[in-house]
N, C-alpha and C positions, 0 to 999 in steps of 0.2 A: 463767856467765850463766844464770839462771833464765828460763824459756820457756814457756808454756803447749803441751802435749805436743802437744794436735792440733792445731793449728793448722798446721805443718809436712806433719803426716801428712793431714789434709784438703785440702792445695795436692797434694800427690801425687796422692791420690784421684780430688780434682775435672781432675786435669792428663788423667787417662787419657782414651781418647776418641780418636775417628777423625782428629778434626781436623790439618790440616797446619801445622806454624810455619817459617819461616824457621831456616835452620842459623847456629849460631852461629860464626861468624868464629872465624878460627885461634888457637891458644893464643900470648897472651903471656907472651916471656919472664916469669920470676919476677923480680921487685925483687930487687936485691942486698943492702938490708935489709930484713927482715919489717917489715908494719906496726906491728906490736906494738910493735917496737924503732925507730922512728922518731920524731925530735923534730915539731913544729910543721912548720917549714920543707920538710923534706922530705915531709911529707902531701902537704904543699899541692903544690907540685912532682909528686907521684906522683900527686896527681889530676889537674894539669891537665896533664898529660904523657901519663899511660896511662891512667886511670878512666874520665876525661869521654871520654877518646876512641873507647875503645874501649863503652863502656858507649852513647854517642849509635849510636853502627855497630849496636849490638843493637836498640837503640829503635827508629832508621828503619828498619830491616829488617822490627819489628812492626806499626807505623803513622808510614810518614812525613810524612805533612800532620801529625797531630796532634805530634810531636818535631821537626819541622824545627827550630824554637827553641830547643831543649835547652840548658838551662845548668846554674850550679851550684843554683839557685833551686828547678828541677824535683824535685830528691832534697832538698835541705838547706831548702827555704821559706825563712823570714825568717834563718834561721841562715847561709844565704849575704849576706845584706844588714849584719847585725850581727858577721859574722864568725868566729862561735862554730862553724860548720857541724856542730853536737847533730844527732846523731839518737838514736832515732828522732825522726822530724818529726810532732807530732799533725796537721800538713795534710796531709801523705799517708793516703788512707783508710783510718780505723780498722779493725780485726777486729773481727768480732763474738767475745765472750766461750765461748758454745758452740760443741758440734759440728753440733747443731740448729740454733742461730740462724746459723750459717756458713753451711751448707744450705742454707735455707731465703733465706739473701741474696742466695747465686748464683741460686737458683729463678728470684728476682722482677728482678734486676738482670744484664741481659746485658753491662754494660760490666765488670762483675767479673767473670762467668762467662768472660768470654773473657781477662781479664788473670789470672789463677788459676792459666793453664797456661803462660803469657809466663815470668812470675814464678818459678817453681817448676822450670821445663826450660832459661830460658836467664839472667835475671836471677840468682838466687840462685847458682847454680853458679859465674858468671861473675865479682861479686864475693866469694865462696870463694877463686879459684883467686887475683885479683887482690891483693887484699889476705892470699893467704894464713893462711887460718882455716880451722877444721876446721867442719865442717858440725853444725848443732845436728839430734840425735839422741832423738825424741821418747820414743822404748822408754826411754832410758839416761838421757834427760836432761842430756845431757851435747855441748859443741859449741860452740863461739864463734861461728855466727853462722845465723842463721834470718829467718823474717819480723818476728820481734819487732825484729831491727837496723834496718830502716824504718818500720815501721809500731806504731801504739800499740791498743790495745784499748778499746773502747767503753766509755765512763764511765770509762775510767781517771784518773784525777788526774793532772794536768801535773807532765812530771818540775822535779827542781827542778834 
């Protein structure tokens, strides 16, 4: 999977910082199959068994008023309604394309500035370990799964 190199490497960046987050809950067991090798049925099953669950215990630990509701809706948008559950989801907020225009976003926008370092220290790692993927590697390029697995890039063209 092709990735825009900073974008990974600017959530680190932007992650560093005084600030305190909530510890991420205890490792779950591994699945007995990797996702990779999983049909249909058992996704769905392994999301709503251990994903949603454990992934909502991260959420409210960041902001529970705002995820009290958490569902499949929240990560997947209309693809939980149609059933496809595609990601990335263009309704999840795009990236900006630069390293500059990234910068420059958190500058002016403190609801990204603060979810920059959620994302990057407890999100990202936690679907990593979940669905068992190796972590996208901006130096190497190389890594099955980064910001680019939710999130789309500004102006980007709707996947097909």
């Amino acid at each position: 999977m092709h990735r825009l190199s900073f974008v990974p490497a600017l959530l680190v960046v932007a992650a560093c910082g005084g600030s305190s987050h909530p510890a991420t809950p205890a490792p779950t067991p591994a699945a007995k199959v990797a996702w990779k090798d999983m049909d249909a049925d058992q996704r769905h099953a392994f999301m709503e068994d251990v994903v949603m669950p454990r992934s909502k215990e991260v959420f409210m630990a960041f902001d529970a008023e705002r995820y009290k509701d958490m569902d499949c809706k929240t990560c997947h948008g209309p693809g939980a309604d149609d059933k496809s559950f595609e990601m990335p989801n263009p309704e999840i907020a795009p990236l900006p394309t630069t390293k500059e225009a990234y910068m420059a976003w958190l500058a002016k926008d403190e609801g990204a500035a603060r979810m920059t370092p959620f994302m990057s220290e407890k999100v990202e790692p936690l679907m990593i370990e979940l669905l068992q993927l190796t972590p996208y590697d901006p130096e190497t390029k190389t890594g099955e799964f980064g910001c680019m697995g939710c999130h789309t890039l500004e102006g980007a063209p709707p996947a097909e």
